[in-house]
VEXTI-919960 format. One record per residue (C-alpha): residue number from 1; x, y, z. Coordinates in pm, 1 decimal. Last residue first. Example, Ala and Ser with C-alpha at 12.3 -4.5 7.8 and 13.67 -1.06 7.14 Angstrom:
<atoms>
+-----+----------+----------+----------+
| num |     east |    north |       up |
+-----+----------+----------+----------+
|   2 |   1367.0 |   -106.0 |    714.0 |
|   1 |   1230.0 |   -450.0 |    780.0 |
+-----+----------+----------+----------+
</atoms>
This chain:
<atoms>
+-----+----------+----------+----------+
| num |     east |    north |       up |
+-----+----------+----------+----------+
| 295 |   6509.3 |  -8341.8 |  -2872.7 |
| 294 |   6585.0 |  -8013.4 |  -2881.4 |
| 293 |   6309.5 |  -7723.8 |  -2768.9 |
| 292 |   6333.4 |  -7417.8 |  -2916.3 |
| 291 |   6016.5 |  -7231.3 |  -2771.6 |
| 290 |   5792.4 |  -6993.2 |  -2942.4 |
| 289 |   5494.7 |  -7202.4 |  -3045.6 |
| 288 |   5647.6 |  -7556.6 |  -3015.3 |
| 287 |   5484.1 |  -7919.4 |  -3059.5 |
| 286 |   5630.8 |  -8206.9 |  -2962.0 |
| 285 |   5553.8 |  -8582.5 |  -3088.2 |
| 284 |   5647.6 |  -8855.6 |  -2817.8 |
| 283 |   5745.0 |  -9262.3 |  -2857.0 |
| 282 |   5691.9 |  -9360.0 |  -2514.4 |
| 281 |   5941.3 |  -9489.2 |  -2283.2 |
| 280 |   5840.7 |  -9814.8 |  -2102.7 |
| 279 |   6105.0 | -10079.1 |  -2113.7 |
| 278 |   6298.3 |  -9966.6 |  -1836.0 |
| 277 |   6103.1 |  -9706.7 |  -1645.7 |
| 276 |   6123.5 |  -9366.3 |  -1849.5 |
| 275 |   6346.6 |  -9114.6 |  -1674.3 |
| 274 |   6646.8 |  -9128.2 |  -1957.3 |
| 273 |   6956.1 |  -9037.4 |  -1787.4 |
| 272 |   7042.2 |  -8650.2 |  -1801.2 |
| 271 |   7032.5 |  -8359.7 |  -2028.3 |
| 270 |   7101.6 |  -8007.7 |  -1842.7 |
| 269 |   6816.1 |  -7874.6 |  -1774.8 |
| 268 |   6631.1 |  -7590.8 |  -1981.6 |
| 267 |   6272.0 |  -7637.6 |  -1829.2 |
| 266 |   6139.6 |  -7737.1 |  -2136.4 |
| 265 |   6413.6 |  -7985.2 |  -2132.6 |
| 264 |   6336.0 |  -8125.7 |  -1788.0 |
| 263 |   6026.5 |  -8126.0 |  -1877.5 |
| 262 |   6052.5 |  -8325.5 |  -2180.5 |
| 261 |   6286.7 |  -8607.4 |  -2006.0 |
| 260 |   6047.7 |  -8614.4 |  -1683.8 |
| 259 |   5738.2 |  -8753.6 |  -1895.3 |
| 258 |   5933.8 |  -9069.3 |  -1961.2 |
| 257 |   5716.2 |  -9324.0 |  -1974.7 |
| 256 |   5645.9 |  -9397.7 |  -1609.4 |
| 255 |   5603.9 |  -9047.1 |  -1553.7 |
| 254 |   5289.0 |  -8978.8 |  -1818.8 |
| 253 |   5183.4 |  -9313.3 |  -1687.5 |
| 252 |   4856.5 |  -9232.2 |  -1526.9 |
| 251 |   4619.3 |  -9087.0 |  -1761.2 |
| 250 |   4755.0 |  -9333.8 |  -2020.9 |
| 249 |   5033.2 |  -9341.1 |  -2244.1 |
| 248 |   5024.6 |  -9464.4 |  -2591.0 |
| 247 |   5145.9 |  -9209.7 |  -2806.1 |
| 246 |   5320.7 |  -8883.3 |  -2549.9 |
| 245 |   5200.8 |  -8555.9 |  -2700.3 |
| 244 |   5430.5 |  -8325.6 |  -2592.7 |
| 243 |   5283.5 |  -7906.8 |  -2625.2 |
| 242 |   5540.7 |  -7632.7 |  -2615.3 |
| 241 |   5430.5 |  -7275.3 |  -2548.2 |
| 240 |   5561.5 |  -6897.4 |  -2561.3 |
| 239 |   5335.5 |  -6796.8 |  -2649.2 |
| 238 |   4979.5 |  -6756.0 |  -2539.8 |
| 237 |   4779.5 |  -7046.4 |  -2406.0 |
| 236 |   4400.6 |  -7160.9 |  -2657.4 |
| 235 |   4624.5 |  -7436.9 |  -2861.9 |
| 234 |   4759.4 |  -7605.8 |  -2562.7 |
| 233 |   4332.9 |  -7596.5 |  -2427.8 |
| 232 |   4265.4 |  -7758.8 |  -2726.2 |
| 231 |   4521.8 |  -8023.5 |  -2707.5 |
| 230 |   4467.5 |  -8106.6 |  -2344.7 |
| 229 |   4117.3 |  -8092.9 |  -2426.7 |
| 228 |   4157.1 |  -8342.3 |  -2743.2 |
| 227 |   4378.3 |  -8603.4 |  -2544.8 |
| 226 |   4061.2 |  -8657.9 |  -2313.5 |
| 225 |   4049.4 |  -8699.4 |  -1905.5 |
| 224 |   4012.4 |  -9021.1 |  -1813.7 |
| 223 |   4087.2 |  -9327.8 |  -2039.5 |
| 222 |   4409.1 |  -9126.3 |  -2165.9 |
| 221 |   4548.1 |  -9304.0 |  -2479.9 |
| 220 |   4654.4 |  -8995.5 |  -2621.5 |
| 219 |   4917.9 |  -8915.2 |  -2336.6 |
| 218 |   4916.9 |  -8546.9 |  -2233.8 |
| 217 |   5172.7 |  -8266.3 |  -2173.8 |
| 216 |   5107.7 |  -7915.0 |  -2194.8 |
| 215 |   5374.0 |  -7715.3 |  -2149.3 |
| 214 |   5329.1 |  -7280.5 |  -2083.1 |
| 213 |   5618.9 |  -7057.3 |  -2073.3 |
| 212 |   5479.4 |  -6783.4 |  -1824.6 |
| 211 |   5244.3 |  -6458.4 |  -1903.2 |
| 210 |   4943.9 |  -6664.9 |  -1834.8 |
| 209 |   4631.0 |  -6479.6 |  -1882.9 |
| 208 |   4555.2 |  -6721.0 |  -2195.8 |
| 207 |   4437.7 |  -6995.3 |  -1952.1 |
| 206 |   4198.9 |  -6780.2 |  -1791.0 |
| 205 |   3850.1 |  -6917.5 |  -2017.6 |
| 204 |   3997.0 |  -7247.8 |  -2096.5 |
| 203 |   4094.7 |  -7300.1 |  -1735.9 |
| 202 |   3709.3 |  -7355.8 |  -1609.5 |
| 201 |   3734.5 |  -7531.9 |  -1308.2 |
| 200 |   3385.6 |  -7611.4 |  -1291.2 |
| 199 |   3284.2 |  -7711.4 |   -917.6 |
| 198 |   2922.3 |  -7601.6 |   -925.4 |
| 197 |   2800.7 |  -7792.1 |  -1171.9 |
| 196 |   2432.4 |  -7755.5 |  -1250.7 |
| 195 |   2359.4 |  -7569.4 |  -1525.4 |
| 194 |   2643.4 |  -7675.1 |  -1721.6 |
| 193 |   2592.5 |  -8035.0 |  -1636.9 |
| 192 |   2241.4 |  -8034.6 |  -1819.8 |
| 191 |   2243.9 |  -8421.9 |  -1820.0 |
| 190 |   2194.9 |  -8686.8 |  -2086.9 |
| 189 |   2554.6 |  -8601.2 |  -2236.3 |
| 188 |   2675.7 |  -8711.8 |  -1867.2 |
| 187 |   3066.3 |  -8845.5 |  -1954.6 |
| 186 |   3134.7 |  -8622.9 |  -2212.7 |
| 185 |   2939.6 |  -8307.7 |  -2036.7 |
| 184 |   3130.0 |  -8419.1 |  -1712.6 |
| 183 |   3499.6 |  -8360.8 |  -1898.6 |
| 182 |   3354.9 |  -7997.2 |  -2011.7 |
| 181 |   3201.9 |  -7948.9 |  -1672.6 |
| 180 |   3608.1 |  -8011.1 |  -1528.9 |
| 179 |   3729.0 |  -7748.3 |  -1763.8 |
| 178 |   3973.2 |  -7740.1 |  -2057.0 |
| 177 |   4125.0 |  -8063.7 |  -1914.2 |
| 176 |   4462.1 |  -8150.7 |  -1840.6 |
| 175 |   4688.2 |  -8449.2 |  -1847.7 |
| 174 |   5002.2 |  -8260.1 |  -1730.9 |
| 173 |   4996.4 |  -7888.3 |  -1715.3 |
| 172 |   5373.2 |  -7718.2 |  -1630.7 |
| 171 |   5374.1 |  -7391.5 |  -1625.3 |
| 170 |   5732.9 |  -7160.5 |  -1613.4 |
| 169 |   5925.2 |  -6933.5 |  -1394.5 |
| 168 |   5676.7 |  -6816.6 |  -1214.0 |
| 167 |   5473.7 |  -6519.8 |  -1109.1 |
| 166 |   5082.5 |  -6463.3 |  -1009.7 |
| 165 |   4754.2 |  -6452.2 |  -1094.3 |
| 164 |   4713.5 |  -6685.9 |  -1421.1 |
| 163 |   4964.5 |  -6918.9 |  -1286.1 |
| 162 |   4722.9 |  -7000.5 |   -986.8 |
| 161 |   4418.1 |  -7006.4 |  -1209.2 |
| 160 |   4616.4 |  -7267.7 |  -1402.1 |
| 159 |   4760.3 |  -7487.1 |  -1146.1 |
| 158 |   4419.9 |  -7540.2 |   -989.3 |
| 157 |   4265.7 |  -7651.8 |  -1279.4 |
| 156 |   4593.4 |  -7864.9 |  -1345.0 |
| 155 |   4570.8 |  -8024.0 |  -1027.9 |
| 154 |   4255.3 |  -8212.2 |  -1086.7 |
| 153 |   4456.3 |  -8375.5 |  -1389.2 |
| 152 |   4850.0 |  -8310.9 |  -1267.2 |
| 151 |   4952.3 |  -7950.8 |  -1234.0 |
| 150 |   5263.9 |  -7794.7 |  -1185.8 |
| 149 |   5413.8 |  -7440.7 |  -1115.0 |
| 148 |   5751.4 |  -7418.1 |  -1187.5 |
| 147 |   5905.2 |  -7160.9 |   -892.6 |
| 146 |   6281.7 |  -7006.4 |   -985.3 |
| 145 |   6193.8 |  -6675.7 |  -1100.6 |
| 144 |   5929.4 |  -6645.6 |   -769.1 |
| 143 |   6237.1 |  -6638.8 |   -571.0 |
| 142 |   6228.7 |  -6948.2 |   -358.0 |
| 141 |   6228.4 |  -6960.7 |     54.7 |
| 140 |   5930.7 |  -6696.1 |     88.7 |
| 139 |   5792.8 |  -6775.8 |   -242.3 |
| 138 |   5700.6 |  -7151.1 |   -139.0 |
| 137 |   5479.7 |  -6979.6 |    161.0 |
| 136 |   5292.0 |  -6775.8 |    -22.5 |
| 135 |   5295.1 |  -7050.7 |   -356.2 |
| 134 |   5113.1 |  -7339.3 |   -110.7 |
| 133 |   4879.7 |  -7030.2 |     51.7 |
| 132 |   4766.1 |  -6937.9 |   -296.6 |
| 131 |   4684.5 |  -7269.2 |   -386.7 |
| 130 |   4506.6 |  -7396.8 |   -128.6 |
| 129 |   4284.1 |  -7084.5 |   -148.3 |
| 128 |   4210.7 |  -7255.5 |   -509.3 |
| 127 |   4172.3 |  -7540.5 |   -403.4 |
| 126 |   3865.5 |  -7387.6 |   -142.8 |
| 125 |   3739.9 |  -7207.4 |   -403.4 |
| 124 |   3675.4 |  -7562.2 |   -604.7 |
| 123 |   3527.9 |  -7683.1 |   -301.7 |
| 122 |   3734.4 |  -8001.3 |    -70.5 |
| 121 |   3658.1 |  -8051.4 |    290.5 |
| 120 |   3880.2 |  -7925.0 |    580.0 |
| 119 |   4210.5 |  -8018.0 |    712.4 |
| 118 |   4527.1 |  -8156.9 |    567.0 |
| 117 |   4599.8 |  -8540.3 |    597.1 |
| 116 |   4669.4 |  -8661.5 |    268.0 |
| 115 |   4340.8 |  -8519.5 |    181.1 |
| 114 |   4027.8 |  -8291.8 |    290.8 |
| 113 |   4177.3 |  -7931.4 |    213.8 |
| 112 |   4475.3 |  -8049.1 |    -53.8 |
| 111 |   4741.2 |  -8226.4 |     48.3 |
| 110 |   5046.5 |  -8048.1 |    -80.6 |
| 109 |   5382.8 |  -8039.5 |   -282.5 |
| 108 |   5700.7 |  -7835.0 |   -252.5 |
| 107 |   5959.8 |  -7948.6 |   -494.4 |
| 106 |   6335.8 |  -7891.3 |   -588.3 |
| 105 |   6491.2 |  -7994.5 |   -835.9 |
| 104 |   6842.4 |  -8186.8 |   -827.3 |
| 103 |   6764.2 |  -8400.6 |  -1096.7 |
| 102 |   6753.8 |  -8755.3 |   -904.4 |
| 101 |   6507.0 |  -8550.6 |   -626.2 |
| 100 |   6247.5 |  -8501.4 |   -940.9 |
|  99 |   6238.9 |  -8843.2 |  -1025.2 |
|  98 |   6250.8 |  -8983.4 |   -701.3 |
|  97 |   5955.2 |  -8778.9 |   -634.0 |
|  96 |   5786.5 |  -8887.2 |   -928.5 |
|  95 |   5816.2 |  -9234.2 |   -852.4 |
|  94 |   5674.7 |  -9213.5 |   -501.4 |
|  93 |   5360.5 |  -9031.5 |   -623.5 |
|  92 |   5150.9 |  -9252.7 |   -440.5 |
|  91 |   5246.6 |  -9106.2 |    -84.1 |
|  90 |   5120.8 |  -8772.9 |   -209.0 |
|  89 |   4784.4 |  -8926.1 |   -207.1 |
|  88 |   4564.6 |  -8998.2 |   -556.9 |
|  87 |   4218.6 |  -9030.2 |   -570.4 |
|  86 |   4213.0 |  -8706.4 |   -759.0 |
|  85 |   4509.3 |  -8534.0 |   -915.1 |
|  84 |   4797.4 |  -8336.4 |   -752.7 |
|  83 |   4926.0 |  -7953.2 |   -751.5 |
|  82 |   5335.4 |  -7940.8 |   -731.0 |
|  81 |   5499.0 |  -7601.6 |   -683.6 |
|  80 |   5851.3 |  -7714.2 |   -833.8 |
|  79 |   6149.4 |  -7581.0 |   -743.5 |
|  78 |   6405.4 |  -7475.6 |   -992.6 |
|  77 |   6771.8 |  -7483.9 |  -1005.1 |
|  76 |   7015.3 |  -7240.3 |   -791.0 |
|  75 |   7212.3 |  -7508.8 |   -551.9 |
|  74 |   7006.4 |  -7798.5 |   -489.1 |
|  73 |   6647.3 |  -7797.0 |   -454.6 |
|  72 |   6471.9 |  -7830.5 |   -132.0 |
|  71 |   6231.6 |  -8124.7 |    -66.7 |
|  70 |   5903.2 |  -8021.8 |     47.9 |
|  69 |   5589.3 |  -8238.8 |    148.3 |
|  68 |   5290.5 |  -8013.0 |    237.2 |
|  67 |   5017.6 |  -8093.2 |    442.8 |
|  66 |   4740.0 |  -7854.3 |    482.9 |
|  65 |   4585.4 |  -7664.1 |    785.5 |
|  64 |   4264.1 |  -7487.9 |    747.9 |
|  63 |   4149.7 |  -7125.1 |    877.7 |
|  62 |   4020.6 |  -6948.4 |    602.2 |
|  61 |   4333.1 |  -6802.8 |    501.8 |
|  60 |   4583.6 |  -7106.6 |    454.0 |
|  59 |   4790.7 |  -7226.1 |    708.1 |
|  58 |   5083.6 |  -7450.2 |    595.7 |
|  57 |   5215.3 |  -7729.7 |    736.9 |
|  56 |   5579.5 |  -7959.6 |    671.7 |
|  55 |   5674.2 |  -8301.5 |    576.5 |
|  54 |   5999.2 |  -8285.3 |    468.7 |
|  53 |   6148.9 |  -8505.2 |    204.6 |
|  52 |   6492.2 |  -8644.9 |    191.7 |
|  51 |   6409.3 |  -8847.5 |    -84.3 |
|  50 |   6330.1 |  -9236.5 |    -56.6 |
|  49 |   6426.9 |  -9463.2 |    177.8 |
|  48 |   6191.3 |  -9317.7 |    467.8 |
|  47 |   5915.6 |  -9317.4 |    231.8 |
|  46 |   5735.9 |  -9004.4 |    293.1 |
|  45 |   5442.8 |  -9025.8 |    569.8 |
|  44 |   5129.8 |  -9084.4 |    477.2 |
|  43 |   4793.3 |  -8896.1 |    581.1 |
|  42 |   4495.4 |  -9055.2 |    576.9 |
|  41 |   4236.8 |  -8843.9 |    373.9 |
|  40 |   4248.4 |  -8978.6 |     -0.8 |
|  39 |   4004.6 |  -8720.8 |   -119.3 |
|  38 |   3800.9 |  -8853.5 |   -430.0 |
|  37 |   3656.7 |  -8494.3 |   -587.3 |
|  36 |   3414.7 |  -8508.3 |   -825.0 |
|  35 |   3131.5 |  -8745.7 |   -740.4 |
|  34 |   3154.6 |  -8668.7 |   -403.9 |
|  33 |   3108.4 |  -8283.9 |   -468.8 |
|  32 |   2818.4 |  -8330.7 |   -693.5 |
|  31 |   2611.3 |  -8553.4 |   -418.0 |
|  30 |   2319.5 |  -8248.9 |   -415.4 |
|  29 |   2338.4 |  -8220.1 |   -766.1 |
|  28 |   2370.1 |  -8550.3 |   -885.4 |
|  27 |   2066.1 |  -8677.4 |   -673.7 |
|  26 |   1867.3 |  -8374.9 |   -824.2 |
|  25 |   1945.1 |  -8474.9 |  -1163.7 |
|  24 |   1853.4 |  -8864.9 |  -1081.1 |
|  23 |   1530.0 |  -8745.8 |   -941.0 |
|  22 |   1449.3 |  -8543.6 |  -1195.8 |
|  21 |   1478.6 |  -8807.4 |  -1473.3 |
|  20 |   1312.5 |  -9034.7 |  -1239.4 |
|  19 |   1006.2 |  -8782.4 |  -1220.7 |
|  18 |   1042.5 |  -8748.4 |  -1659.9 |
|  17 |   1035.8 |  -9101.8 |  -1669.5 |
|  16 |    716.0 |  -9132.7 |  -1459.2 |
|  15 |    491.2 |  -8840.4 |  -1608.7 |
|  14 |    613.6 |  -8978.8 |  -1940.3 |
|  13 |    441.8 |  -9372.4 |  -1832.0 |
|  12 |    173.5 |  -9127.0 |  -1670.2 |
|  11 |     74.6 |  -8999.1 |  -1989.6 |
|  10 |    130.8 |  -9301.6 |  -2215.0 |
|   9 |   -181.9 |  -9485.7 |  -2131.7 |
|   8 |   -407.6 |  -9176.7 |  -2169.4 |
|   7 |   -256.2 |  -9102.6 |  -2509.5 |
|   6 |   -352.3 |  -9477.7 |  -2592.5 |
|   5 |   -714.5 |  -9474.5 |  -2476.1 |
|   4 |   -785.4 |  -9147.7 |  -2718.1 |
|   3 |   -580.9 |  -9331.5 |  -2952.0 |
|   2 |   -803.0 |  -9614.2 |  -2917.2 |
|   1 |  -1122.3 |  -9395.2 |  -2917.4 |
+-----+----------+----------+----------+
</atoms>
C-alpha cells in the first residue's frame, strides 16, 4: 500500500520535471539564434588616428548591404579577408588593425548581416553568403594568390567553408572550434543540442577540403571556445599545416601576445618588431606538418 501511495506521489513530481525539461528545450530552440550570435549593430567609424581605413559596402546576393572596412596593402604583399567573432565590432579590433597596417598588409574586413552597421539578421547561411560576397568583391582588386583568408572564433566557421570553396593564398583560423554544436554540447551536456541546433558550423567535416596552407592558432587558457577543438580540428586539415599553441592566452589576447609574429612568419614576411604589447608576449609551442617555419 505505501509503495502503491509512493509511486502515486512521484508521478506527477516526474510529470513536472520532465514538462520544465521541455519547456526549457523548447525555449532554447525557438531563442537559438540569440543565444548564438551577439550582433553589435551600431556602426563605428575607423579611428580617425589610426590606419587609413576605408569604410566601404558590399551587396551580397540576397539583397543585404554589409560594411566593410578595407585598407589596401602596399606594393605586392598579402591582403587579408578578415571574418570576426561574436560580440565584437570592427571598431574593437583597433589593435589588430594597427597591427596589420604596421606590416604593410593589406585587409578587407566586414560587418556581418545584423552588425557593425550592415543590413539584415544573422543565420549561419546568411554568413556564409557574407562570405562569398566579402571574397567577390576582394578578388576583383587582389589576385586570389595574394588573399589570406582569416577567421577569429565565429569567424573561423565562416572562414573555413569559405576556404573550402574557393582560392587563397593561405588560412588563417584563430581560436577555432570544430563546430559551434560541438562548443554547445560542452556547455549544454543536459540538452540534445545536436538535434536541435540549427546554426552548426560544422568545419570538422569540410576542413580537409582546403587545398591552402592551413594555421591554427589558439591560446590554451581560452575560457570560450576550447584549446582541444582548435587542436583537433589542426590535426583533421591536410598538409601543408602549422599549428601555434600560445600558453596562457585567452580567447581574446591571441593579438595582445604576439599572435601577429607567427603569422607573419607563416605567411613568409620579412621579420619585423615584436607585435606583442610590452610585457605581454606569450611563450608559444609550434607545430608543423609540411611547413618550415623558423622561429
Amino acid at each position: 500500500m505505501t509503495s502503491i501511495r509512493w509511486r502515486r506521489g512521484i508521478l506527477p513530481v516526474l510529470a513536472g520535471i520532465v514538462a520544465v525539461y521541455a519547456i526549457v528545450l523548447g525555449a532554447m530552440f525557438f531563442m537559438q539564434r540569440d543565444l548564438l550570435y551577439y550582433p553589435v549593430a551600431a556602426g563605428a567609424s575607423p579611428d580617425p588616428g589610426g590606419p587609413s581605413i576605408q569604410v566601404v559596402q558590399i551587396d551580397t546576393e540576397d539583397g543585404e548591404r554589409l560594411v566593410g572596412w578595407w585598407l589596401p596593402a602596399e606594393a605586392d604583399n598579402p591582403t587579408i579577408l578578415f571574418f570576426n567573432g561574436n560580440a565584437a565590432g570592427l571598431a574593437v579590433q583597433e589593435g589588430r588593425w594597427r597591427r596589420i597596417a604596421d606590416r604593410g598588409v593589406g585587409f578587407l574586413a566586414i560587418g556581418y548581416r545584423g552588425y557593425d552597421g550592415s543590413t539584415g539578421r544573422p543565420t549561419e547561411a546568411g554568413l556564409h553568403k557574407d562570405a562569398e560576397a566579402a571574397y567577390e568583391w576582394l578578388a576583383r582588386r587582389v589576385e586570389p594568390s595574394r588573399i589570406v583568408i582569416h577567421g577569429f572564433s565565429l569567424g573561423s566557421g565562416v572562414a573555413v567553408r569559405l576556404a573550402s570553396q574557393r582560392p587563397a593564398r593561405a588560412v588563417v583560423l584563430e581560436a577555432p572550434y570544430t563546430s559551434t554544436v560541438d562548443v554547445a554540447a560542452k556547455a549544454y551536456p543536459w540538452a540534445p543540442v545536436s538535434l536541435l541546433m540549427l546554426d552548426q558550423y560544422r568545419s570538422r567535416d569540410i576542413i580537409d577540403l582546403i587545398d591552402a596552407p592551413v594555421m591554427v592558432i589558439h591560446g590554451d587558457a581560452d575560457e570560450v571556445v576550447p584549446f582541444d577543438q582548435g587542436w583537433a580540428l589542426y590535426r583533421m586539415a591536410r598538409p601543408p599545416k602549422a599549428f601555434v599553441r600560445m600558453v596562457g592566452s585567452n580567447h581574446s589576447t591571441l593579438v595582445r601576445d604576439g599572435g601577429y609574429d607567427h603569422i607573419w612568419r607563416f605567411l613568409g614576411l620579412p621579420p619585423g618588431p615584436p607585435s606583442a604589447a610590452e610585457g605581454h608576449q606569450a611563450r608559444s609551442a609550434i607545430v608543423a606538418d609540411g611547413l618550415e617555419l623558423s622561429r
